[in-house]
N, C-alpha and C positions, 0 to 999 in steps of 0.2 A: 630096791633101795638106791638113791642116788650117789653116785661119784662121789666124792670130794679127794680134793689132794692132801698130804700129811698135812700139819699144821705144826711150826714149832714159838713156841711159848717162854722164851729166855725169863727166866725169877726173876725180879728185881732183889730181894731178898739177898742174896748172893753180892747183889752189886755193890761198889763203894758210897756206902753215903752222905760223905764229906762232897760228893761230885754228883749229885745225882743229877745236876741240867747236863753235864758232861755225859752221862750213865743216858739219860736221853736221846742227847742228839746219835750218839751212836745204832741206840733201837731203831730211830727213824730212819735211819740212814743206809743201816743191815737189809736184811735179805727175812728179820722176824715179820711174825707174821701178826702176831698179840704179845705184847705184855701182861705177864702172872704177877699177881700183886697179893702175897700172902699177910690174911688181918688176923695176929694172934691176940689174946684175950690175958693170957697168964694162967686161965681157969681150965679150959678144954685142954692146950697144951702149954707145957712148963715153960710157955717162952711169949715174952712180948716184943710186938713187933711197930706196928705203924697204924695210926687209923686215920679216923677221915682228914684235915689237916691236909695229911699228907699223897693220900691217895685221889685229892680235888687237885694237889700241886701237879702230881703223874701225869693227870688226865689235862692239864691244861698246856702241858711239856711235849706230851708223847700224839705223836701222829697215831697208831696203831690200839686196836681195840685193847682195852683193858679189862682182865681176866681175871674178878676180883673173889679170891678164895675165902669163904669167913671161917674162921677155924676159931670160931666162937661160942659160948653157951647165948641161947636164946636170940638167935641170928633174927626171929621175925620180926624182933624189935628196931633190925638197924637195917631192913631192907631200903625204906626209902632216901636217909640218910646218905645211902652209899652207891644209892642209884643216881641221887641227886647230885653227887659231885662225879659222876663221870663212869661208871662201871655198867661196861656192856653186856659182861655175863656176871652172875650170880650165884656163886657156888656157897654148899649150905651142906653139914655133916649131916646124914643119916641119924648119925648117934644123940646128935641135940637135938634133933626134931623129934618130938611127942607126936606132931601134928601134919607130917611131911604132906602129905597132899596137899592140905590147906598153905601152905610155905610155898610150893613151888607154883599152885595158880599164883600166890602175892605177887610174886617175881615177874611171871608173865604178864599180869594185869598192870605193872609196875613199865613196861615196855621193856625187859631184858629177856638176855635168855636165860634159861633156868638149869642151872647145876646140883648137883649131888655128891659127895664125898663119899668114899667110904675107907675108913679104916683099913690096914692090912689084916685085921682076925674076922674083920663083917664079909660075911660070903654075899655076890653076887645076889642070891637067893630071895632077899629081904626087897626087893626091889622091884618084884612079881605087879605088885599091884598098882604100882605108880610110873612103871615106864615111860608110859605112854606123853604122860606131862613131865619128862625129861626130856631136857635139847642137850646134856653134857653128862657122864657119870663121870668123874673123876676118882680114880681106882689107885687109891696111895700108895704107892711101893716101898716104903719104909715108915716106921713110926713117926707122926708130925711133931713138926716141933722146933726140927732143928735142921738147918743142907749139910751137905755133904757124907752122909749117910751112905751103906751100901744097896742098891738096889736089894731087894726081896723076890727071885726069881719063882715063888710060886704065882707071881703077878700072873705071869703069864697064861698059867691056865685057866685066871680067873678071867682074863681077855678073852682068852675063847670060848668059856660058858658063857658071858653077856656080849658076846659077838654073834652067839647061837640067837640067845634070845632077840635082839633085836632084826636078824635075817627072819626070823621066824614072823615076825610080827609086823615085817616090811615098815618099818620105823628109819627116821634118820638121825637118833640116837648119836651124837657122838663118845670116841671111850677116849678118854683122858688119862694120862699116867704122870705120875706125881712123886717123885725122888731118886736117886739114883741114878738119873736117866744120863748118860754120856754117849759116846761115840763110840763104843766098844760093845754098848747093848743095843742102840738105835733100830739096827734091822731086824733084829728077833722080838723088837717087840711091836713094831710091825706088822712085822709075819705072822703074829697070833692075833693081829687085829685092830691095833689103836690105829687113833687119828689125830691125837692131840699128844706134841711130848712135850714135858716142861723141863727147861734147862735152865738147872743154877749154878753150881759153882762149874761146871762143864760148859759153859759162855763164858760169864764174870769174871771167873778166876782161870779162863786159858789165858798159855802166854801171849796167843791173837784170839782176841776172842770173836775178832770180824770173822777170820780163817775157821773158828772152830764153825760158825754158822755156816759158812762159807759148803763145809765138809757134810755136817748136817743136813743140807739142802742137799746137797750132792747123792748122800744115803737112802734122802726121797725120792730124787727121782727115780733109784733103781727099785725102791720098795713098793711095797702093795699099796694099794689106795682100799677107801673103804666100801 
């Protein structure tokens, strides 16, 4: 399986959106590596967030890939929509897809890569038969919805059963972790295996939030790679 280095993913979500050209130039300017751009529905989770509009303004603002999460019911329906305005990866719940196979070729046939969610109560498991056409799992560590939540520390061992599976099957799979994530858990969950951390209000809302990247980088280089 090939190298890669951490990857870290600062929310936009988190960010002020009174300033979001402001919220920008700072992305481009840091040391991130993608921009996470969370599209809430009000249906899947209690919370509305931003849609296309706004995530064509991101992409035409932000230097760096955008990492667009649909945290939507019937996500098939707005794959091209949101490829069309700018979304390099294409993350898509587990739980809304009936049809997840057929979901995640769209994505790929669509020119992105193709992501997967999964809830904190969905085990790794369900995941068996469509690895393979996965480039991202993203492994939620708290219930969606809303930042600044506390991490869910059984994430972790759910990193190492599909860090199993994908050494197993010599895949390059990335694992994604999605809530909670700060500078206080960084390296441990690492060490069980991810490659993608998203940070929200632990960027946004530090009192440097250059510095907190700054320290995050720092965490990876001492960390495992995948």
């Amino acid at each position: 399986m090939k190298k890669t280095n951490p990857i870290l993913a600062p929310s936009i979500l988190a960010g002020d959106f009174s300033r979001l050209g402001e919220e920008m130039t700072f992305i481009n300017e840091s040391q991130a590596d993608w921009l996470h751009v969370d599209v809430m529905d009000g249906r899947f989770v209690p919370n509305i967030s931003f849609g296309v509009p706004v995530v064509k303004a991101l992409k035409a603002a932000c230097t760096k890939p955008l990492d667009v999460h649909l945290m939507i019911v019937e996500p098939e329906k707005y794959l091209p929509v949101f490829r069309d305005c700018g979304a390099d990866i294409l993350t898509v719940h587990y739980e809304t897809c009936p049809n997840l196979h057929r979901t995640l070729q769209s994505i790929r046939e669509l020119g992105a890569k193709a992501g997967v969610a999964l809830n904190p109560h969905t085990p790794v498991s369900v995941l068996e038969d469509v690895l393979e056409e996965v480039d991202l799992v993203c492994l939620m560590s708290v219930n969606p919805g809303f930042g600044g939540q506390k991490f869910i520390y059984r994430t972790l061992e759910k990193i190492r059963q599909l860090k199993e599976q994908i050494i197993i099957r010599n895949l390059s799979t990335l694992i994604e972790i999605d809530g909670g994530v700060g500078l206080q858990n960084a390296e441990s969950i690492l060490k069980a295996g991810a490659d993608v951390l998203v940070a929200g209000s632990s960027v946004f809302r530090a009192d440097d939030p250059n510095k907190a990247i700054q320290r995050f980088k720092e965490i990876f280089k001492g960390g495992i790679t995948a």
